[in-house]
N, C-alpha and C positions, 0 to 999 in steps of 0.2 A: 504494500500500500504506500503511495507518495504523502512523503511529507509537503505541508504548506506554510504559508505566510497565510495569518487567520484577519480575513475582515470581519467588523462585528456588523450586528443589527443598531441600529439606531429607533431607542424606544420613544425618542420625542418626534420623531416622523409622521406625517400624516399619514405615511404610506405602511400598509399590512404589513405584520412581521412575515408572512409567507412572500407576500411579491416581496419583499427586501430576499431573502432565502432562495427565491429562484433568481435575484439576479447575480447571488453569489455564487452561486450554484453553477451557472450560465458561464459566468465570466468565468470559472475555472476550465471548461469543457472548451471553451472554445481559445483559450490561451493554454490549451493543452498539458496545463497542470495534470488534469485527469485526461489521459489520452484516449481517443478512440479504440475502444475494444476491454479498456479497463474498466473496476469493480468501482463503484465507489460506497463512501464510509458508509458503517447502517445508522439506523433510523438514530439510536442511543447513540453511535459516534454524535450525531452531527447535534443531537437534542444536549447534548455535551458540551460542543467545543463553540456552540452561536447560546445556552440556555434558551433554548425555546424547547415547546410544546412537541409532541408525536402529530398532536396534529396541524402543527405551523408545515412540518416538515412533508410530511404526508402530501399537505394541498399545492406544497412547491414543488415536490416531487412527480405529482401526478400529472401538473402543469409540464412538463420538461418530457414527462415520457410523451402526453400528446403532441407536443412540438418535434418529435424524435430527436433530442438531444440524449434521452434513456430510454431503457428498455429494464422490465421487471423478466425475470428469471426463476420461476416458483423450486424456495426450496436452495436458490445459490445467490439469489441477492441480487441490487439493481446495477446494471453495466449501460457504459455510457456507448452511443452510436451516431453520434455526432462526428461528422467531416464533412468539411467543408463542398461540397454540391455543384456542378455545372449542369442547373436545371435544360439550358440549351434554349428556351426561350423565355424571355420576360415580356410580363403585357402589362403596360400604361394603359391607364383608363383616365378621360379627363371631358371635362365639359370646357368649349373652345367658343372664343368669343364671337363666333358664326351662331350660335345662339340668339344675335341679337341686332344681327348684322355688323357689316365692317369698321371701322372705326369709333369703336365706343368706351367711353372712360369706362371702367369697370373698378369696384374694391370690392373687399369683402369686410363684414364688422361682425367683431365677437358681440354674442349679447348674451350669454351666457356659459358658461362651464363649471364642472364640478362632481362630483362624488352625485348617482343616483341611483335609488332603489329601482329596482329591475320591475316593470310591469308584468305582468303573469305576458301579456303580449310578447315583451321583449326576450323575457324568460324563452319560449316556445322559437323565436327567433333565431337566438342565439345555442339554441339547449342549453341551457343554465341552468346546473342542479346544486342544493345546498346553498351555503351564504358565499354568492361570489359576487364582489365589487363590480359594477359599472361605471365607464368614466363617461359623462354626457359632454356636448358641445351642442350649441345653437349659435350659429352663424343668421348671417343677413346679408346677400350680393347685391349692392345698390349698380345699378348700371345708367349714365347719362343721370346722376339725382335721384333716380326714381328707385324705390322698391324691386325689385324683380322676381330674387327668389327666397326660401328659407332653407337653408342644410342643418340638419337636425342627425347627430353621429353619435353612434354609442360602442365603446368597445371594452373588453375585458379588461381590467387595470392587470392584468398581469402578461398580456401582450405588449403594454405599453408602458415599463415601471419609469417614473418621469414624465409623463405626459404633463404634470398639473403645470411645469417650469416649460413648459416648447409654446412658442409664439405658432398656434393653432391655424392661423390663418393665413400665415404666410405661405404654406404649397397647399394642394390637395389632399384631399384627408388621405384619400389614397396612398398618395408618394410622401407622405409624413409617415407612416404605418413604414413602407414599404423601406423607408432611409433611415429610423430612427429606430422602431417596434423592436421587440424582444422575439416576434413570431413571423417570418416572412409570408407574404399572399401568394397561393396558389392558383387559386381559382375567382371568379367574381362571377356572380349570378345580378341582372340588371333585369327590372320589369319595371315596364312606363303604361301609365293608365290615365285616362281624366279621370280626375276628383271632383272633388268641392273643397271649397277653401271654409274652414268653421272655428267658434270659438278663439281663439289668441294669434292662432295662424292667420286667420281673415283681419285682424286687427294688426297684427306688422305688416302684411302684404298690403295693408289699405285697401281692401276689395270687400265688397259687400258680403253678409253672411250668406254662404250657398252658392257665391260666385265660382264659375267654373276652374279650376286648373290642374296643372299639368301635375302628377306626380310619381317619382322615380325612385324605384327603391335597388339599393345595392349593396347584396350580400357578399364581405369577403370570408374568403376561404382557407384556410393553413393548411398546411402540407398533408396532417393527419388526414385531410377533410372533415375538419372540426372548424362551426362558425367561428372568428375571432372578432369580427366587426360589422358593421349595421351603419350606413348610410339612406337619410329619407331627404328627397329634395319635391319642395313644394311651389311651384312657379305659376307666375300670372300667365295669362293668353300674350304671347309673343312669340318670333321666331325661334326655335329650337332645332339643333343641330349638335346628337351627342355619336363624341368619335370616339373611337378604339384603336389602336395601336398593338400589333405582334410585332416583338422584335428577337432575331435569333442570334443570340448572342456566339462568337467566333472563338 
């Protein structure tokens, strides 16, 4: 078994002692402390050398094997299977300012973010079983002054340890996941429907209650094929033009 250089947990953190636990966990396997094909410590080593719980360690660990950075072993213990991957193709997904036609000032404004309790909705979403943390964002794209759309993002805080400290708004939620995340995206599932715009959403969009709009939903995927994240985009009647990009990495 390798020795190490021990990071702790930090109890004054807003963040789970388990997301802290998986990102220690993380950063060893993939700085190859714990090499690909090695054991690592059991449950009591590690409930030892960090003082946390069976079950801090358990929920970091379970996290890690769906990510396949581990792998349980019944009977010999958990081993890491983590290396580093040439999936061979990466796909960008992005909403392009052809949405709205050519030349248009566009931003984007935080108007919320934070820690939130999973709707039996979101639950079902994302499969979300037990007490696992949701990190929300509610964005607002003004495009030319005006209101345009609402993005409304929810992802596991343990795909994203750090998320609450990243300037949200600067890339797509997407390629923030994709550059930053603890969980790479595999796959994205996108469905676009009319809606109706209601309640708080018809109130920042400024359109009347029951007014019609556009709404886009987009499920990302990790490697396991386990949800990690949950994009809703709710837009008024305007030009829309949403792209996709394959790109095969050499």
């Amino acid at each position: 078994m390798h020795m190490w250089t021990e990071k702790t947990v930090d109890r004054e953190s807003l963040q789970k002692l388990y997301v802290q636990m998986f990102s220690i966990i993380k950063e060893k396997i993939e700085k190859q402390e714990w090499p690909n094909g090695s054991q690592i410590p059991t449950e009591d080593e590690l409930c030892r050398t960090y003082d946390v719980s069976k079950a801090t360690v358990r929920n970091a660990v379970s996290e890690l094997v769906r990510s396949g950075y581990l792998r349980k072993q019944q009977g010999k213990g958990t081993f890491v299977t983590y290396a580093k991957q040439d999936l061979g193709v990466t796909m960008k997904t992005k909403l392009t300012e052809d949405m709205f036609g050519e030349g248009v000032k566009a931003k984007k404004e935080l108007l919320a973010k934070g820690l939130k309790q999973p709707s039996e909705e979101m639950r079902s979403i994302l499969s979300l079983n037990g007490d696992q943390d949701l990190y929300y964002i509610l964005c607002r794209r003004v495009v030319n002054g005006e209101t345009a759309y609402l993005e409304e993002s929810y992802v596991r805080l343990s795909v994203f340890p750090g998320i609450e400290d990243e300037d949200v708004c600067r890339v797509p939620f997407y390629e923030l996941i994709q550059e930053r995340g603890a969980k790479k995206i595999s796959k994205v599932v996108q469905t676009i429907e009319v809606s109706e715009a209601r309640g708080e959403a018809a109130s920042l969009l400024r359109i009347p209650e029951g007014a019609p709009a556009l709404l886009l939903h987009r499920l990302l995927i990790g490697s396991e094929s386990n949800p990690i994240a949950y994009t809703r985009l709710l837009g008024i009647g305007k030009k829309y033009k949403i792209m996709t990009e394959f790109e095969r990495i050499k």
